[in-house]
PDB file of N, CA, C and O in Angstrom:
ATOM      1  N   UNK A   1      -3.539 -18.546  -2.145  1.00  0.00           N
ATOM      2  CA  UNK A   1      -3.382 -17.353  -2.948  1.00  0.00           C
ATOM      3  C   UNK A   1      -4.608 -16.458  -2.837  1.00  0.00           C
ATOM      4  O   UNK A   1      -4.480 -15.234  -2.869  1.00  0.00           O
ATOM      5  N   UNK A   2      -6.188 -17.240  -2.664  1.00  0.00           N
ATOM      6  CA  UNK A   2      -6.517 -16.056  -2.936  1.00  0.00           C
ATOM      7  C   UNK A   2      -7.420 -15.310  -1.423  1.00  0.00           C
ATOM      8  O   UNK A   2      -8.236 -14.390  -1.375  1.00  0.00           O
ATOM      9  N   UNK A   3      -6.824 -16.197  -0.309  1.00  0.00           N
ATOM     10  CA  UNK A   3      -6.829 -16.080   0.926  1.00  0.00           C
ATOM     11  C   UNK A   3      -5.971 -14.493   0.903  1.00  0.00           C
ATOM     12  O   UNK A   3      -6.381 -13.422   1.352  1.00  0.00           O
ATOM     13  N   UNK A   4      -4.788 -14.764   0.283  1.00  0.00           N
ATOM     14  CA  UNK A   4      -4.074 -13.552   0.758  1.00  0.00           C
ATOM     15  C   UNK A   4      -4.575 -12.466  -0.288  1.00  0.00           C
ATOM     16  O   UNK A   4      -4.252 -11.339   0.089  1.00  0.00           O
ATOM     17  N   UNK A   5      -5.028 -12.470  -1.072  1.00  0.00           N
ATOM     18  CA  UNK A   5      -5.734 -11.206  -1.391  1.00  0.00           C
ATOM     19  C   UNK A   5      -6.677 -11.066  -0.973  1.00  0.00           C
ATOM     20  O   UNK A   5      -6.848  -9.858  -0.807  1.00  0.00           O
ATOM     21  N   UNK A   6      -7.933 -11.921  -0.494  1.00  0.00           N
ATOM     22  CA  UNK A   6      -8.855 -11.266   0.358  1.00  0.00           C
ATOM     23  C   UNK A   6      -8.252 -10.736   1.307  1.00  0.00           C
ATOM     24  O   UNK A   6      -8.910  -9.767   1.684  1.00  0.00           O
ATOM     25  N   UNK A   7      -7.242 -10.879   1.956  1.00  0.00           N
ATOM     26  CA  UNK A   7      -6.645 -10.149   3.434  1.00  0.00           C
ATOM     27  C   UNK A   7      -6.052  -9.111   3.099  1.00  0.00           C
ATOM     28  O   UNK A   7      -5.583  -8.326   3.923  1.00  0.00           O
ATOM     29  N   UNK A   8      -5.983  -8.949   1.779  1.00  0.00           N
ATOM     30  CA  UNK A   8      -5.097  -7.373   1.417  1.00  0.00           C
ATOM     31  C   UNK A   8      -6.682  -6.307   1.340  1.00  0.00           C
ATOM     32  O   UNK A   8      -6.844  -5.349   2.095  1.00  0.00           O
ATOM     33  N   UNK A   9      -7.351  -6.587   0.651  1.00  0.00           N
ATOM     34  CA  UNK A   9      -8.695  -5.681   0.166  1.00  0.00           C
ATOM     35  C   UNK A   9      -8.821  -4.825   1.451  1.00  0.00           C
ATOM     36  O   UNK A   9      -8.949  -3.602   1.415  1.00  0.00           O
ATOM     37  N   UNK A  10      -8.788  -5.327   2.230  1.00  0.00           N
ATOM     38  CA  UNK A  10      -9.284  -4.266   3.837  1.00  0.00           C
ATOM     39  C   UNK A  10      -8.300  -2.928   3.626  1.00  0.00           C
ATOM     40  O   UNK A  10      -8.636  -1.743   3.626  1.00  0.00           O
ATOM     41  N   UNK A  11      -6.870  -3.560   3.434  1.00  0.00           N
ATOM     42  CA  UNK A  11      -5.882  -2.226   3.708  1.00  0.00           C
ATOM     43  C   UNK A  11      -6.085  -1.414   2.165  1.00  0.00           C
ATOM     44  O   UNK A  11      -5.930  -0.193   2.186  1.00  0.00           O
ATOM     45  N   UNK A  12      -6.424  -2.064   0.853  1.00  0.00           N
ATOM     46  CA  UNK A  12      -6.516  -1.366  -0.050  1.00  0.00           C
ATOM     47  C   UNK A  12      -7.498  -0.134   0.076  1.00  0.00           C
ATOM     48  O   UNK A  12      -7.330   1.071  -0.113  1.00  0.00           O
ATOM     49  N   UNK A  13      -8.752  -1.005   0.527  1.00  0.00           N
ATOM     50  CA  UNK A  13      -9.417   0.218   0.882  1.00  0.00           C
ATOM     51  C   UNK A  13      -9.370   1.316   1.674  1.00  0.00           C
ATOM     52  O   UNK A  13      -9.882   2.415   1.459  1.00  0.00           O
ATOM     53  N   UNK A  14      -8.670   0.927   2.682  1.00  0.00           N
ATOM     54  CA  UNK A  14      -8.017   2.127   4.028  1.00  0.00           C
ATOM     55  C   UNK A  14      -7.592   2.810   2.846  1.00  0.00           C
ATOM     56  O   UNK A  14      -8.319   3.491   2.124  1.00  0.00           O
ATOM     57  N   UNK A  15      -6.167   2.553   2.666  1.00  0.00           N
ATOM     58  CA  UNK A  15      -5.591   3.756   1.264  1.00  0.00           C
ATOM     59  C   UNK A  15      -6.021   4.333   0.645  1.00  0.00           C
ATOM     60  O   UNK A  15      -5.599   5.471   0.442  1.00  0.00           O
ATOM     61  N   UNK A  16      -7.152   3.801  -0.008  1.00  0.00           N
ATOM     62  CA  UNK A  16      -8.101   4.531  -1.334  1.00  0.00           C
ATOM     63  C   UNK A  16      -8.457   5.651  -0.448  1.00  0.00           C
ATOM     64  O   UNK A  16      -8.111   6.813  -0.660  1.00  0.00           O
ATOM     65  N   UNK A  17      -9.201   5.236   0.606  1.00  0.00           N
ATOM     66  CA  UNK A  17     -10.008   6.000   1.403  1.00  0.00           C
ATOM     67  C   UNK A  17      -9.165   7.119   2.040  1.00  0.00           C
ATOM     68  O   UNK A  17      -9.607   8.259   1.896  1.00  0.00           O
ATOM     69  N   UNK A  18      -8.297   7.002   2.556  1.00  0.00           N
ATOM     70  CA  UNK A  18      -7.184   7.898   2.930  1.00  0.00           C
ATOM     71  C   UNK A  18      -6.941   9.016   2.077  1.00  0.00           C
ATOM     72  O   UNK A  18      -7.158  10.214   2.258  1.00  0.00           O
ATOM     73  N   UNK A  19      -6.500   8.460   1.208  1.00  0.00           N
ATOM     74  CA  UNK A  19      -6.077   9.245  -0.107  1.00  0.00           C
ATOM     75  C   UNK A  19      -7.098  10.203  -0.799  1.00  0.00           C
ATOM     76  O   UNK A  19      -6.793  11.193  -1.464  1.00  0.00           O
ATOM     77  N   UNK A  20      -8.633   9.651  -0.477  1.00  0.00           N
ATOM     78  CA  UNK A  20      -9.571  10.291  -1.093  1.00  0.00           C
ATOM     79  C   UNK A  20      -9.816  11.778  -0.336  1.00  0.00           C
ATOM     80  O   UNK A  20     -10.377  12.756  -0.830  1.00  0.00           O
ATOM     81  N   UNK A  21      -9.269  11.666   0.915  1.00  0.00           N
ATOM     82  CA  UNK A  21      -9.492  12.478   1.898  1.00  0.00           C
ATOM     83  C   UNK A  21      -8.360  13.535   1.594  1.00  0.00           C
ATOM     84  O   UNK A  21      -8.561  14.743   1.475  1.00  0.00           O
ATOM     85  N   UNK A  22      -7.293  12.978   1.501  1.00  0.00           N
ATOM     86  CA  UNK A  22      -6.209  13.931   1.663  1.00  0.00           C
ATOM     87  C   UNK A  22      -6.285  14.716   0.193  1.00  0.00           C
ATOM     88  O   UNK A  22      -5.866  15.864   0.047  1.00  0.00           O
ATOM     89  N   UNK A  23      -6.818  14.008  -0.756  1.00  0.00           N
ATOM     90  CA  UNK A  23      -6.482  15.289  -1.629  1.00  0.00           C
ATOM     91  C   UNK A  23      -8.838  15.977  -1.659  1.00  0.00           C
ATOM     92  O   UNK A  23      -9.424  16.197  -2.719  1.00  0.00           O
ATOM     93  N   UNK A  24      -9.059  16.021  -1.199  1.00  0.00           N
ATOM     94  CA  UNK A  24      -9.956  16.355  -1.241  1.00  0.00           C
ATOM     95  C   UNK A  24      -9.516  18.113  -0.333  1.00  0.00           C
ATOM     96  O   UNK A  24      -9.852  19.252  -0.657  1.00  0.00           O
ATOM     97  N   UNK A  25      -8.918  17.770   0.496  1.00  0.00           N
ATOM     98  CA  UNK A  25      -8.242  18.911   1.523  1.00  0.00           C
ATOM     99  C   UNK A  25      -6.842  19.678   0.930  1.00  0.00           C
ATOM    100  O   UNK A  25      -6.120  20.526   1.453  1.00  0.00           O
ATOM    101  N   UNK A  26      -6.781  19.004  -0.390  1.00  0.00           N
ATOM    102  CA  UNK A  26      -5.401  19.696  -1.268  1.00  0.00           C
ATOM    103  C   UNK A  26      -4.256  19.283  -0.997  1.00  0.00           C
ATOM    104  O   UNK A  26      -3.194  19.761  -1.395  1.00  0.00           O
ATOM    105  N   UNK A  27      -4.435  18.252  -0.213  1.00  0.00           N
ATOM    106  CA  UNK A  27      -2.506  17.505   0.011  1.00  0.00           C
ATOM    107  C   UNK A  27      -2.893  16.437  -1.054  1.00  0.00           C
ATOM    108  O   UNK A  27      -3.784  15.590  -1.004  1.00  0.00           O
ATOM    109  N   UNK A  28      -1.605  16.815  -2.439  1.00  0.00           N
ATOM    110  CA  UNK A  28      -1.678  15.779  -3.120  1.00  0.00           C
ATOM    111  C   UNK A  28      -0.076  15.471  -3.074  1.00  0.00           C
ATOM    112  O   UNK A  28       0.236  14.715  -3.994  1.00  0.00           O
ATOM    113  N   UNK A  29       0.725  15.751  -2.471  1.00  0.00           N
ATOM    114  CA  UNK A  29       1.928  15.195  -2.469  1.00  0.00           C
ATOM    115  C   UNK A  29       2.395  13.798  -1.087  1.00  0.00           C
ATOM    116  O   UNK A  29       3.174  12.850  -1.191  1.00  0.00           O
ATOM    117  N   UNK A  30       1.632  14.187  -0.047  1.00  0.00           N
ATOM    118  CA  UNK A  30       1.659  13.242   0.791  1.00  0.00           C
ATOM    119  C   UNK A  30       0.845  11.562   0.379  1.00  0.00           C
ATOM    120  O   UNK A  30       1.456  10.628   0.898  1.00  0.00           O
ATOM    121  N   UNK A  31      -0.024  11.270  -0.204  1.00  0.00           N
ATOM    122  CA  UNK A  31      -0.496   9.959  -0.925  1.00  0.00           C
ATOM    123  C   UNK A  31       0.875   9.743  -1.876  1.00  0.00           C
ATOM    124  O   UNK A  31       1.368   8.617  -1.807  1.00  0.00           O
ATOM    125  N   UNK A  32       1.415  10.537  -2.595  1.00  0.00           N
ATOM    126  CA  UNK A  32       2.883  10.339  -3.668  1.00  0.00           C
ATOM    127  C   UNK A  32       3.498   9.278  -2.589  1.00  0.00           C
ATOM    128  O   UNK A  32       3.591   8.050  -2.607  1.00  0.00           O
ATOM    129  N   UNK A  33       3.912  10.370  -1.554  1.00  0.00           N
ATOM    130  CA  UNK A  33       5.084   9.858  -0.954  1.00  0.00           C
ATOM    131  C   UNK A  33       4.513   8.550  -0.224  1.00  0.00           C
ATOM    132  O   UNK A  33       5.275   7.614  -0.466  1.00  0.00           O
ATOM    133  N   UNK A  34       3.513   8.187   0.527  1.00  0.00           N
ATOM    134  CA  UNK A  34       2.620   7.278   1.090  1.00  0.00           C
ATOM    135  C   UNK A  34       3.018   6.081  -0.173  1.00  0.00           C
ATOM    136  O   UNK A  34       3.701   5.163   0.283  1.00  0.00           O
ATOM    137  N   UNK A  35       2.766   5.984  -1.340  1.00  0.00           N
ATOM    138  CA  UNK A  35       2.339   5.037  -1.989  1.00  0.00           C
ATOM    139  C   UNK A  35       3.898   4.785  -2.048  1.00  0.00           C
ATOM    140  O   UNK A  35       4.200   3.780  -1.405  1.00  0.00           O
ATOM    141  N   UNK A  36       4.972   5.419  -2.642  1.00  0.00           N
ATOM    142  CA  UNK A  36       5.996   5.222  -2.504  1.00  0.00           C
ATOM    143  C   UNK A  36       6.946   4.353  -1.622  1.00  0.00           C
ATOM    144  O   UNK A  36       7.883   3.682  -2.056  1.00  0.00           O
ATOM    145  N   UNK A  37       6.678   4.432  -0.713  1.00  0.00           N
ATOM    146  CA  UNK A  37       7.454   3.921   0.844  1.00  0.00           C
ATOM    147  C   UNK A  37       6.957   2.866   0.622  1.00  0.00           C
ATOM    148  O   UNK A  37       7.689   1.878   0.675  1.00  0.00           O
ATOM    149  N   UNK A  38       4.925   2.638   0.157  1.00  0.00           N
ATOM    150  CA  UNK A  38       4.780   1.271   1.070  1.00  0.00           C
ATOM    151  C   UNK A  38       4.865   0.345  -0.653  1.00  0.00           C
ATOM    152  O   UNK A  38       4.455  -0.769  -0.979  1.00  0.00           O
ATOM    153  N   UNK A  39       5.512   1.314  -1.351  1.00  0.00           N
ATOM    154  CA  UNK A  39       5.868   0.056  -2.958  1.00  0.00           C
ATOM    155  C   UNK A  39       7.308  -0.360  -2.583  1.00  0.00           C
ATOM    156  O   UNK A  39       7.720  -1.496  -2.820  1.00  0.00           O
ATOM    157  N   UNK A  40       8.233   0.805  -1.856  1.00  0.00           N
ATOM    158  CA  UNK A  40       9.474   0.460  -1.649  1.00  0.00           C
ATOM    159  C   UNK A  40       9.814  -0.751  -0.449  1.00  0.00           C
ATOM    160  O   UNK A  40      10.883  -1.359  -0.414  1.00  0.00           O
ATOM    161  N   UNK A  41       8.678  -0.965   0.519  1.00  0.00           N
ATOM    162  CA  UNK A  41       8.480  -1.666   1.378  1.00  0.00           C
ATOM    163  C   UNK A  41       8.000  -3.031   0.727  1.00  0.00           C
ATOM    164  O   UNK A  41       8.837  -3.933   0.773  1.00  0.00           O
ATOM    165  N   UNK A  42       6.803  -3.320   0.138  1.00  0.00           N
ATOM    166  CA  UNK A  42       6.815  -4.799  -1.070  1.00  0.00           C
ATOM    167  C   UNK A  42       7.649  -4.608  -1.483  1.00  0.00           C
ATOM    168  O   UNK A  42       8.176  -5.288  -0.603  1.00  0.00           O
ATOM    169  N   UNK A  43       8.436  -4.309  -2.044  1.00  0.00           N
ATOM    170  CA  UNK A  43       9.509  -4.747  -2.998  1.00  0.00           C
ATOM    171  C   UNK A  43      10.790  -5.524  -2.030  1.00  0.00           C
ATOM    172  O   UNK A  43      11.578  -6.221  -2.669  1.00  0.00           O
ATOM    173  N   UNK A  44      11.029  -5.389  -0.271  1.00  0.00           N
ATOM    174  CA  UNK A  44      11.628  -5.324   0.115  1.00  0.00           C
ATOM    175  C   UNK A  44      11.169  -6.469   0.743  1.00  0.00           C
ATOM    176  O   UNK A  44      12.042  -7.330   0.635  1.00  0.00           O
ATOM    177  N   UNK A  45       9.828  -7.040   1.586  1.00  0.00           N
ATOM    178  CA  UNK A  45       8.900  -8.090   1.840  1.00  0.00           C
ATOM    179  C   UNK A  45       9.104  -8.938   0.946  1.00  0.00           C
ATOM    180  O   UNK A  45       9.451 -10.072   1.275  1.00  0.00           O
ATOM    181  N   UNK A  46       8.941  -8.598  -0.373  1.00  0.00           N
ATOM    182  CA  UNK A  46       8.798  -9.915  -1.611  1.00  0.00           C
ATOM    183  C   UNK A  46      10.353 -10.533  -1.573  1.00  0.00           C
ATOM    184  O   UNK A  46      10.461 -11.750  -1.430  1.00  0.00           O
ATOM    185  N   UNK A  47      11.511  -9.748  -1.695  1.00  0.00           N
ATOM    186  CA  UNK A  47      12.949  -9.928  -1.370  1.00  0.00           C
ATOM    187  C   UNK A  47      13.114 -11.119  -0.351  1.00  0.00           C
ATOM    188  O   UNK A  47      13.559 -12.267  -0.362  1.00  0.00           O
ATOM    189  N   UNK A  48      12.466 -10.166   0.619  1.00  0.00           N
ATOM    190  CA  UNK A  48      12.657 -11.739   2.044  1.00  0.00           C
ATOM    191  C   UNK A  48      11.767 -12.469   1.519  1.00  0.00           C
ATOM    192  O   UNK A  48      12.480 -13.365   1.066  1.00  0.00           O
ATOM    193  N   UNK A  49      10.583 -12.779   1.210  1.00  0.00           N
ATOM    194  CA  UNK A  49      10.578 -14.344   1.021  1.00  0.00           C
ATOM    195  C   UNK A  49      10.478 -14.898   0.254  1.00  0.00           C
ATOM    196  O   UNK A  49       9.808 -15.929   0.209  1.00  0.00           O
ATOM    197  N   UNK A  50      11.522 -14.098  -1.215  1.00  0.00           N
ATOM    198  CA  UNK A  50      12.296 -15.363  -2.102  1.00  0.00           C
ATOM    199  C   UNK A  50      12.945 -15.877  -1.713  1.00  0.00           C
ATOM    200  O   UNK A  50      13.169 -17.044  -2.035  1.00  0.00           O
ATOM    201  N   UNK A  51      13.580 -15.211  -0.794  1.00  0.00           N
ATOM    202  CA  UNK A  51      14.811 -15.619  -0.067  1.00  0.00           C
ATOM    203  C   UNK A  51      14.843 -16.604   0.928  1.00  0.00           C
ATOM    204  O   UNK A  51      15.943 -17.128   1.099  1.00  0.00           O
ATOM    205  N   UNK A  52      13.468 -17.173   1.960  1.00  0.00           N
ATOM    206  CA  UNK A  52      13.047 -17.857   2.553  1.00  0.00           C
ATOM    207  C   UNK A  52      12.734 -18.856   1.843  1.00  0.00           C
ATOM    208  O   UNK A  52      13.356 -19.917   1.914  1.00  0.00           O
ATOM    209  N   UNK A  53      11.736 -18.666   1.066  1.00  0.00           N
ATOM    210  CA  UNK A  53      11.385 -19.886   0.501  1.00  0.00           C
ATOM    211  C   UNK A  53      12.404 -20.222  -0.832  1.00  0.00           C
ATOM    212  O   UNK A  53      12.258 -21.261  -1.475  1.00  0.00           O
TER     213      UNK A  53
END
C-alpha cells in the first residue's frame, strides 16, 4: 500500500505543476477538464480491479 502511493507522488506532482502553469497563462478551464477525465479514468481502473481481484 504504501509502495503504491509513493509511485503516485511523481505524477501528483507533474499535475500540480502543470496546472500551476496553465492557469498562471489564464487557461483555467483546461486543468477542469484534465482532472475530470483522469477522475473518470480511476473510477474506471478501480472497477477493473474489483473485478479482478
Amino acid at each position: 500500500m504504501q509502495r503504491m502511493v509513493f509511485l503516485g507522488i511523481p505524477f501528483s506532482m507533474l499535475y500540480n505543476m502543470s496546472v500551476a502553469v496553465m492557469r498562471s497563462f489564464g487557461e483555467t478551464k483546461m486543468p477542469l477538464y484534465a482532472l475530470t477525465v483522469s477522475s473518470l479514468l480511476l473510477l474506471v481502473w478501480d472497477g477493473v480491479w474489483q473485478v479482478l481481484l
